[in-house]
Backbone bond lengths (Angstrom), bond angles and torsions (degrees), N, CA, C in turn:
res aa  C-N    CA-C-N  psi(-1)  N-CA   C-N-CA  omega(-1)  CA-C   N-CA-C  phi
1 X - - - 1.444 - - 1.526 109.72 -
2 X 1.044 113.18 143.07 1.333 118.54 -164.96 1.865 95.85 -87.85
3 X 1.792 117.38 158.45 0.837 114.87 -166.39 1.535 100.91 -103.75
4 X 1.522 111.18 158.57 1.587 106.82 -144.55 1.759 92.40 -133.84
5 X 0.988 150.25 155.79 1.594 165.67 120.68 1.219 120.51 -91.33
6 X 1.401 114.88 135.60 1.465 125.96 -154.70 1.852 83.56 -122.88
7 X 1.729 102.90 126.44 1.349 104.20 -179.27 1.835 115.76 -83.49
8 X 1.132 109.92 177.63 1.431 113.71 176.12 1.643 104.04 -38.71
9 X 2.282 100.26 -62.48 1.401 101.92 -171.90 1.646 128.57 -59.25
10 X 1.440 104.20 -3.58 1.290 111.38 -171.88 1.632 117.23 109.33
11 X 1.468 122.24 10.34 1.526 110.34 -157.65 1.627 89.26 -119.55
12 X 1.301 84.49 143.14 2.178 88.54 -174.64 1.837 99.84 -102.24
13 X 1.666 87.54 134.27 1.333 121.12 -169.65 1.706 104.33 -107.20
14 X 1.629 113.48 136.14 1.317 110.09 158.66 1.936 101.53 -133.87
15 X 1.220 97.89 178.12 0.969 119.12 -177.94 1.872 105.47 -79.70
16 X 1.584 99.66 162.58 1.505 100.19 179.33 1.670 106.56 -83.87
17 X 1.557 126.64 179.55 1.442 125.70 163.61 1.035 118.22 -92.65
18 X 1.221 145.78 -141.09 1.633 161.51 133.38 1.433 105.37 64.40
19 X 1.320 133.00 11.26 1.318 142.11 169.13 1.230 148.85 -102.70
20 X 1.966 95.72 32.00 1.467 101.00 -158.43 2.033 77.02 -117.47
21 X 1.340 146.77 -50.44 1.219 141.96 177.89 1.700 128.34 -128.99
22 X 0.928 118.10 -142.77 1.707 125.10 -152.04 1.615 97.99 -9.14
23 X 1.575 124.82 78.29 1.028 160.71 126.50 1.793 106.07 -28.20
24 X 1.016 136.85 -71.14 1.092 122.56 -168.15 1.638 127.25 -68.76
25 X 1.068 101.44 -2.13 1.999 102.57 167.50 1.442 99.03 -103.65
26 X 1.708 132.29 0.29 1.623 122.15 143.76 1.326 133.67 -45.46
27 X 1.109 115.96 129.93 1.692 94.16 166.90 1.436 109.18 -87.12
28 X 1.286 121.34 170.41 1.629 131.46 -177.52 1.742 109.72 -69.88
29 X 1.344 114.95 -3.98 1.635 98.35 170.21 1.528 118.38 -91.88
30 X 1.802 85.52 -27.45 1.570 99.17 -169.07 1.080 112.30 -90.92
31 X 1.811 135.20 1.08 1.354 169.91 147.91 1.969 96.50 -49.59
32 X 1.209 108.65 -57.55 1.441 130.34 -151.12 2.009 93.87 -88.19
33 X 0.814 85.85 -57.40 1.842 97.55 169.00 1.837 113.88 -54.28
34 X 1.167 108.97 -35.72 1.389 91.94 -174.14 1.449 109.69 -102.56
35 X 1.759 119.98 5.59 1.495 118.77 156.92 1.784 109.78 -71.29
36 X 1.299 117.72 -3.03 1.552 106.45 -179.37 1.416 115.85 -92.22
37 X 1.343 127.38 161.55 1.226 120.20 167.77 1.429 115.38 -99.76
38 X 1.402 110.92 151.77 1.585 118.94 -174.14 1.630 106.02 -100.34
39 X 1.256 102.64 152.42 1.666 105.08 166.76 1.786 109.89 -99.91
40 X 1.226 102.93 143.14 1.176 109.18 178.52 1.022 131.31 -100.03
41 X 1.969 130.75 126.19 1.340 100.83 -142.27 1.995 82.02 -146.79
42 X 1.396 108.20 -173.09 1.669 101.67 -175.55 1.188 114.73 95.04
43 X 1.080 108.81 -159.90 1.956 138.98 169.06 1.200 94.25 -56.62
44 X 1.512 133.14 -73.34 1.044 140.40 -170.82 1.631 118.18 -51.58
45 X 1.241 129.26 -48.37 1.653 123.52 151.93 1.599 123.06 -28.97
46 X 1.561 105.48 -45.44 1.628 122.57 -161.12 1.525 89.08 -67.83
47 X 1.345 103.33 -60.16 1.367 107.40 -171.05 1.446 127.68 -27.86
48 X 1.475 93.09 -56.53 1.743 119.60 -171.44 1.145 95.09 -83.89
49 X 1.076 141.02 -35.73 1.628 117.16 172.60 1.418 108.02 -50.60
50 X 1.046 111.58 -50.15 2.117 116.41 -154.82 1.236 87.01 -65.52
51 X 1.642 132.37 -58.19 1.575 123.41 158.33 1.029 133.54 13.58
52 X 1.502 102.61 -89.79 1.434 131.12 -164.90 1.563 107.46 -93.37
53 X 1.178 107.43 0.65 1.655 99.17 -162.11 1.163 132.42 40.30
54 X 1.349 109.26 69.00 1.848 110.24 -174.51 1.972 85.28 -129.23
């Protein structure tokens, strides 16, 4: 399961994948894109709420 942060407003955040090596066939946006975190939203939110109970 991927690891999750729950923001102030309430919306659960994870991190991106593919950003830990072979870095150099990245380009620098898509380098720059996967230091952000995403919110998680869908089926997959519902899910992890009932989860975690939030």
């Amino acid at each position: 399961m991927r690891r999750i942060k729950i923001s102030k407003t309430g919306k659960l955040l994870r991190r991106r994948g593919f950003g830990r090596h072979l870095k150099a066939s990245k380009s620098k946006s898509r380098k720059r894109s996967l230091k952000q975190t995403v919110r998680i939203s869908g089926p997959l939110e519902k899910k992890l709420r009932q989860v975690l109970g939030v």
